[in-house]
ZATORZA-708511 format. One record per residue (C-alpha): residue number from 1; residue in three letters; x, y, z. Coordinates in Angstrom, 2 decimals, padded with zeros to 5 digits. Example, Ala and Ser with C-alpha at 12.3 -4.5 7.8 and 13.67 -1.06 7.14 Angstrom:
! ZATORZA-708511
marvex | drenmar | x | y | z
1 | ALA | 012.30 | -004.50 | 007.80
2 | SER | 013.67 | -001.06 | 007.14
//
This chain:
! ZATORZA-708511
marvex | drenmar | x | y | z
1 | UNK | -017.25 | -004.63 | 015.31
2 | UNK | -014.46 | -003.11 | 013.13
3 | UNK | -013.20 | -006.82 | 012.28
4 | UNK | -017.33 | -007.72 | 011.18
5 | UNK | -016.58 | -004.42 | 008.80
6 | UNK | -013.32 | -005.59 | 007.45
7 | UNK | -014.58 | -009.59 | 006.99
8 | UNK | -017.65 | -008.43 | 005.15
9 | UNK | -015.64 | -005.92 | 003.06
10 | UNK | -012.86 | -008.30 | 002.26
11 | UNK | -016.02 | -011.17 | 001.34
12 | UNK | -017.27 | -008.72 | -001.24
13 | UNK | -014.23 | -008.32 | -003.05
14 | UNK | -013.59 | -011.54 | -002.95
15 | UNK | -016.74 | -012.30 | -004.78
16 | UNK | -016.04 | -009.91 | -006.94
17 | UNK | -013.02 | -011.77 | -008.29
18 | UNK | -014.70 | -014.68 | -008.35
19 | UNK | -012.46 | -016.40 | -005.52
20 | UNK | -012.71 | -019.27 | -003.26
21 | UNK | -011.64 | -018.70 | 000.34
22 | UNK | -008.71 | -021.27 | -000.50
23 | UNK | -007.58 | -019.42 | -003.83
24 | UNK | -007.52 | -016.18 | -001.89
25 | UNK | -005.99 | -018.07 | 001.16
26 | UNK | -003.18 | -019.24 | -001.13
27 | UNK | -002.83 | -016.49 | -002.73
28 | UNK | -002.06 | -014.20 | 000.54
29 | UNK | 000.22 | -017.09 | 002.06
30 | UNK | -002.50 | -018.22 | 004.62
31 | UNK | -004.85 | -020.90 | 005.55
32 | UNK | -008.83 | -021.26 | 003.91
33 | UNK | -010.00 | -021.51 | 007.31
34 | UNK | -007.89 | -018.21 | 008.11
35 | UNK | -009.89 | -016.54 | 005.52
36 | UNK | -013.20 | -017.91 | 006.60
37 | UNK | -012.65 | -016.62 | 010.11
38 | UNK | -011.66 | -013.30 | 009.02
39 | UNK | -014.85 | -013.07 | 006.91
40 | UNK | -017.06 | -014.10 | 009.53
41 | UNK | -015.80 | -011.80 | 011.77
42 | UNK | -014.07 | -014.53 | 013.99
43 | UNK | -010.97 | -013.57 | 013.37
44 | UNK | -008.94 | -010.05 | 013.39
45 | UNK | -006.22 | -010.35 | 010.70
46 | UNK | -002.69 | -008.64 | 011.46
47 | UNK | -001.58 | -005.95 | 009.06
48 | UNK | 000.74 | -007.56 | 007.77
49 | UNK | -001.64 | -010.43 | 006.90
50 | UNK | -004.41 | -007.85 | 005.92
51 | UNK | -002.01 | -006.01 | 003.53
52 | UNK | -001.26 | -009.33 | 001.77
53 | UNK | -005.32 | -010.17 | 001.15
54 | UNK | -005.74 | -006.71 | -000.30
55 | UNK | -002.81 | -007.01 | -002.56
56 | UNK | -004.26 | -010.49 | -003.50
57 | UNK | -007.84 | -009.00 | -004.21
58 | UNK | -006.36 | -005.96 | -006.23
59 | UNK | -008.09 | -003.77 | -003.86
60 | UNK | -007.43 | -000.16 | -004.24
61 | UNK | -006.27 | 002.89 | -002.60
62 | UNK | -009.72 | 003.96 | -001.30
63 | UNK | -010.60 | 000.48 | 000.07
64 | UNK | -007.24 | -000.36 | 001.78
65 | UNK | -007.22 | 003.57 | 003.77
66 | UNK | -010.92 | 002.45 | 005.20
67 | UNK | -009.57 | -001.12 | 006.38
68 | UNK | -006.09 | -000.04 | 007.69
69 | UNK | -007.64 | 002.61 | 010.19
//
């Protein structure tokens, strides 16, 4: 459930910025497909790997406490 929450949150933004899954992927260091996963719930992204989408996505303060928990 809580990786759902973060893949849907972490979609938004994305679309926010006007991102592909591959731009974002590249800019965080990781695979499109890695990002797809993530977004669909799939997947469960590490912190470290989590820390690195929300610095790509410029997400702030607010956004990162609710994913990190």
């Amino acid at each position: 459930m809580e990786s759902n929450r973060r893949g849907k949150t972490i979609k938004a933004l994305r679309g926010l910025r006007d991102l592909s899954a591959g731009e974002l992927g590249a800019m965080a260091g990781c695979a499109r497909m890695t990002i797809t996963r993530i977004e669909s719930g799939q997947s469960d992204p590490s912190v470290g790997l989590l820390v690195r989408i929300l610095d790509a996505l410029g997400a702030d303060e607010q956004v990162r406490l609710g994913l990190l928990k």
